[in-house]
Steps between C-alpha positions, in 0.01 A plus 500: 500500500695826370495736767292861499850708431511345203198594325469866374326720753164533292449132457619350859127537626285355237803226429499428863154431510452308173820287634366436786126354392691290309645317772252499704308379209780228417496426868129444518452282176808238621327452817183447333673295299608255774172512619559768829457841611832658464627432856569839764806381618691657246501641160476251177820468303461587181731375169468732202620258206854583303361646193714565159463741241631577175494844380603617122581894447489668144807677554872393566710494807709761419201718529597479837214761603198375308586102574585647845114489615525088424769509737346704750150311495657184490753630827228633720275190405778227650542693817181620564361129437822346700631311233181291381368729226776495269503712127761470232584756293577435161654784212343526129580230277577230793179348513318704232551831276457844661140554312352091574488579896102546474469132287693356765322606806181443346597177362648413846845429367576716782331650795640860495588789272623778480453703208367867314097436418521726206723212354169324431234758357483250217302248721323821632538852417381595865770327659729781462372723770605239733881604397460876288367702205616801334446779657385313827524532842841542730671249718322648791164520317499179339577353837192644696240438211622098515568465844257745724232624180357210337718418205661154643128372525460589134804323403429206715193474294601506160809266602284197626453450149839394508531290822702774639497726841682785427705706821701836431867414467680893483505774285806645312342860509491725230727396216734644243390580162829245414815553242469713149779423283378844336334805629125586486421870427175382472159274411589499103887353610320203581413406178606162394700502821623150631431485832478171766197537696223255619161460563255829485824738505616286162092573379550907563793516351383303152208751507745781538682380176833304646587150398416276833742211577424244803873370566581286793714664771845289385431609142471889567854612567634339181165610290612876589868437443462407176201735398213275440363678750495904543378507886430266784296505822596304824455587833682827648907579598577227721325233247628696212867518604550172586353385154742762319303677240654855618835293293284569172217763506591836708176645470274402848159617465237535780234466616397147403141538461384168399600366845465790800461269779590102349351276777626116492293217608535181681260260342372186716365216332190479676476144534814511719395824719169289600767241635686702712398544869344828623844589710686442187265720237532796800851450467542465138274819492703716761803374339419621104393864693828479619697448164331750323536758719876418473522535123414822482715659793821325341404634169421854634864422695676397166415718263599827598904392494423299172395800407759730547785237400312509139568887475808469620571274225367717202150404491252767344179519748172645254157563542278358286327798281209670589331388177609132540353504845136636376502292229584188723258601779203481246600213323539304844115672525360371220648148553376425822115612442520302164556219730218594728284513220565153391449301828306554780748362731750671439273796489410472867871460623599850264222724657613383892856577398442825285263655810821394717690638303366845472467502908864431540634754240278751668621453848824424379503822297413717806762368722793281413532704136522828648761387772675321234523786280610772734738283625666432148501890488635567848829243429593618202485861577 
């Protein structure tokens, strides 16, 4: 039984409590079970079985900060659980590719994954508000709308289609617009423009006239290198340095729109979560809070320094123009209510997110912009 320092301070009570009906429950059914009342002498002894999991990630080790969370989750789970409830972590490509986590934890190849939802719009368009859409919300807003407004309900829903319970598994934050081997004066420079980008990003950018690529992460640095590919979007400075583009495009554009707040995903096979004693699903539960929460505070650790040893080495930091940015915002528009137009579904999860949306920016706006902003001002003076 992990012990109440352990847990963070906002889940110790309801933990606690959940942890302890258990037992008591487990207590009560093994002396029904042996055909007593559970005796006053003393309290039952209970024997949570050794459980073993195996959990695929999309991304590689050397990602240290996103496959981080799979480390953290899979830490906090052994101790917490004292050993019994054991999780395996496994890199892209080990067990499956990066982009067949979902097929495997639905299938029940394995019972954990960790992964970006907007890998699989193709399965179901909706799915990428789970992870982020162009001009979305931020890490902070994304965060509340799944965890504390509604949205992980939503996405619980529309992922029982695929045998999966879905848990928050960090957030990189807002992200860089990633690595121009050229630079963009404005919206007509993109024209016939070669650029890596995925998922609804990679659909804004086709209707904005640039020539979309989907490359796999291995087969970016030498794409750019070469010139098959003008531009490339990853992550932000501490992702981006340690895969070396700044080596072969000098031109670092921001903000990356398409993904404001990325949130990844632990996905449960839901078969498997049914199998797992109440103590353990609190702890597995505590545990992914834990990890995600993590992600983002090394990444908002990391990529300042990242940061400033790219400028120091000669890289060539750039807005993106005015006119791209209208032109993208509208675009990104039109997309997503052509989508809620089409399905019902996917409808109903756009108009929860959208009215969330417009609450945060508003607050948001009022508050943490104008501080922001003034303080830019008041260090640079």
């Amino acid at each position: 039984m992990p012990e109440e320092r352990d847990l963070p301070v906002l889940e110790r009570r309801d933990f606690l409590a959940k942890a302890a009906q258990a037992v008591v429950g487990a207590g009560s059914l093994g002396a029904i079970a042996a055909g007593c009342a559970p005796k006053a002498e003393g309290p039952a002894v209970i024997t949570h079985p050794t459980v073993m999991w195996r959990l695929a990630s999309s991304f590689p080790r050397s990602l240290d900060t996103l496959y981080g969370s799979c480390e953290t989750l899979a830490a906090r789970v052994l101790a917490l659980s004292e050993g019994r409830f054991q999780i395996r972590s496994y890199p892209a490509g080990e067990i499956v590719q990066g982009l067949q986590v979902m097929d495997a934890v639905q299938q029940g190849a394995v019972q954990l994954g960790q992964t970006a939802s907007y890998y699989y719009v193709g399965k179901n368009p909706a799915l990428a508000f789970d992870a982020a859409v162009p001009f979305g919300m931020s890490s902070r807003q994304q965060t509340a709308w799944l965890q504390e407004g509604g949205g992980l309900q939503l996405m619980n829903e529309l992922f029982t289609d695929f045998n999966i319970q879905v848990f928050p598994a960090g957030n990189t934050g807002t992200q860089m617009g990633g690595w121009f081997k050229r630079e963009l004066n404005g919206l007509a420079d993109l024209e016939g423009f070669k650029i890596r980008i995925p998922g609804l990003g990679g659909q804004v950018m086709d209707r904005l006239g640039a020539t979309v690529q989907v490359l796999a992460g291995g087969d970016i640095y030498p794409a750019l290198e070469r010139g098959a590919i003008d531009a490339t979007e990853w992550v932000g400075p501490y992702d981006d340095e340690r895969l070396g583009f700044h080596k072969v495009a000098k031109y670092y554009y921001y903000p990356g729109w398409w993904e404001p707040g990325s949130n990844l995903s632990f996905y449960v096979n839901r078969d498997a979560w049914a199998k797992l004693p109440l103590l353990y699903q609190e702890i597995f539960t505590s545990a992914a809070k834990e990890a995600a929460v993590g992600m983002q505070a090394r990444y908002d650790v990391l990529n300042p320094p990242a940061l400033s040893r790219l400028l120091q080495q000669g890289v060539q930091l750039r807005p993106f123009p005015d006119d791209l940015m209208q032109a993208a915002a509208t675009a990104s528009r039109d997309l997503l209510e052509e989508e809620a137009s089409k399905d019902a579904a996917y409808r109903r999860v756009y108009e929860h997110w959208r009215q969330s949306r417009q609450d945060s920016l508003r607050w948001f706006g009022t508050a943490e912009l104008s501080y922001a902003n003034f303080m830019d001002r008041f260090l640079r003076d």
